[in-house]
Steps between C-alpha positions, in 0.01 A plus 500: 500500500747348289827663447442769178651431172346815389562890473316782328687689262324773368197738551306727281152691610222720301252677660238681233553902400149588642484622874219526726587735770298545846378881371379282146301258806357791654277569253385145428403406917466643796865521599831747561866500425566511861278254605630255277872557551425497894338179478696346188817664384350533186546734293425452121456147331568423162210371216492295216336610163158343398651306240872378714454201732695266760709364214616786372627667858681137503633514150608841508673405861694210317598773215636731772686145674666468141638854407677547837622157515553401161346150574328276239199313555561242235618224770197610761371166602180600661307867551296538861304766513376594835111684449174535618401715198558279213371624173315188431384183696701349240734542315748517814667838505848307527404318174422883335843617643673190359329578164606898478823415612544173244632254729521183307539241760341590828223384747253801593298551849299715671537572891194642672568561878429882443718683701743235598550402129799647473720297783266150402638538127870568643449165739358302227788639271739365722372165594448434079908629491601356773358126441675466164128541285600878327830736480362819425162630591323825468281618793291851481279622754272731339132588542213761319320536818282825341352225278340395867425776731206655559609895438137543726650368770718693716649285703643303230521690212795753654717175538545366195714518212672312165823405441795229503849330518707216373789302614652260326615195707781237411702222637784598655636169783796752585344846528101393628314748585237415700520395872166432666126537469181529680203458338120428617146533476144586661261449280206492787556894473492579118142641560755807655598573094346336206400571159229255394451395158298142467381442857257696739657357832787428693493172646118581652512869522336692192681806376519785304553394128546828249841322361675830727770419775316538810731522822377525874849710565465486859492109508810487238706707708441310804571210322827631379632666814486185670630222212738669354741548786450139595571425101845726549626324797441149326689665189801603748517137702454327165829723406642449807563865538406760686292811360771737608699302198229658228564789299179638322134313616304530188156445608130484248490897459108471638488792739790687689304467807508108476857496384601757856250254707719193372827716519425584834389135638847309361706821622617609124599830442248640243784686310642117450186453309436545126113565350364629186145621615577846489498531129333230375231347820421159534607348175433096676770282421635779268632687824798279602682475177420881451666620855773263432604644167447850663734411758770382214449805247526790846824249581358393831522159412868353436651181420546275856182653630245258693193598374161385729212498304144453593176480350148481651113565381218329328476146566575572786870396404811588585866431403869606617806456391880616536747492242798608451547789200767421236456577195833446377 
């Protein structure tokens, strides 16, 4: 990849005041507190209101990004918002965001690689940056995913959860921030984790259509066990550094058993390793930007850092990146 000419320089996150514990599960499926945090690391999730939506977790997100930083989005260039819960078809969520927020003069898209939304948006951030097109763009990663799961099914339903980030990205040619990426795609397995909406099939194959996420979990973690540490090492020789060099891995909080599996595979210490699942699930391409700003409000995360992120699920995509924390 080109040399960066970009850096993120702030982050802000909201997660909704409702919580859905394992006990509050218990009584909804057949399920346990034990046997979800054995198989999960899951304890509690949090849930959006009937009447709150995707675009207000992101607004609120960009709120929280402005009080702590005191940073203006007046001279915001473009809004990505990285979703596979938007509240409409259309309007874009980005384009609702850029409304609440009343950004004059900026360019407004939706992302929708699920899970991996989160390090996609960063990427495409950069690249926009970085070939002279925009100088300050806001990416969130935020998702409603108990607008989409089926709360009858218990092999999904204990997952997932809602909430976001936001970073704020902006050129920088002496300070970049961003080092190398990975990204990629296998499409010939999105039957593994879908939720239809128009269409009955995939490619030939008929499925389930309710308009619920539907996941075949044993599929998606074989699928993520395997690509991901491939997608890390490509990351690392892309960087031309070695993974002893990384300071937190900041992986798609999907399931702690994944995230060990990985861990274990690319020989990471799991206590180098920064998730958000516990207290909030699966929040989709909410979960990156959330663990990172958990990482910088405990103080785990300091300026210098390299910071590997990766992001895998529905598509099936995937996308890594390392960059180098600064926010300066």
């Amino acid at each position: 990849m080109p040399n960066s000419k970009a850096r993120i320089t702030a982050i802000g996150s909201y997660v909704p005041e409702r919580k859905l514990t394992n006990y509050d599960l218990e009584k909804l499926v057949d399920t346990n507190d034990e046997w979800i945090v054995q198989r999960t690391g899951i304890k509690e999730r949090r849930i959006v209101q009937s009447d709150e939506s995707t675009s207000d977790i992101s607004y609120k997100a960009v709120l929280n990004l402005m009080e702590r930083y005191n940073k203006s989005m007046d001279d915001v260039d473009m809004v990505i918002v990285c979703t596979m819960t938007p509240d409409f078809k259309t309007p874009s969520v980005a384009s609702l965001v850029q409304a609440k927020l009343d950004i004059k003069n900026a360019g407004a898209l939706d992302i929708n690689t699920a899970c991996s939304g989160f390090t996609y948006g960063l990427h495409v951030a950069n690249g926009l940056i970085t070939s002279g097109l925009h100088k300050k763009i806001l990416v969130i990663g935020a998702d409603a995913m108990s607008k989409i799961t089926d709360f009858e099914d218990r092999s999904t339903c204990i997952l997932f959860g809602d909430g976001g980030g936001a970073v704020l990205v902006e050129y920088d040619e002496k300070q970049p921030g961003f080092l190398s990426a990975n990204v990629g795609s296998e499409g010939e397995k999105g039957k593994s984790l879908y939720c239809s909406n128009l269409s009955h099939h995939i490619f030939e194959e008929e499925i389930i259509n309710t308009g619920k996420l539907v996941q075949n979990g044993r599929e998606v973690y074989k699928w993520a066990v395997t690509t991901v540490p491939k997608g890390i090492k490509s990351v690392m020789e892309n960087a031309s550094l070695p993974l002893n060099k990384v300071d937190w891995f900041i992986p798609h909080s999907a399931n702690l058993r994944i995230i060990e599996s990985i861990c274990e595979k690319v020989d990471l210490p799991i206590e180098k390793t920064l998730y958000s699942l516990v207290n909030y699930g699966n929040t989709s391409a909410g979960s990156i930007p959330l663990s990172l700003d958990m990482g910088v409000l405990e103080g785990n995360i300091k300026n210098g850092d390299k910071l590997l992120l990766y992001g895998f699920g529905g598509g099936l995509a995937h996308a890594g990146m390392l960059i180098e924390w600064n926010l300066g």
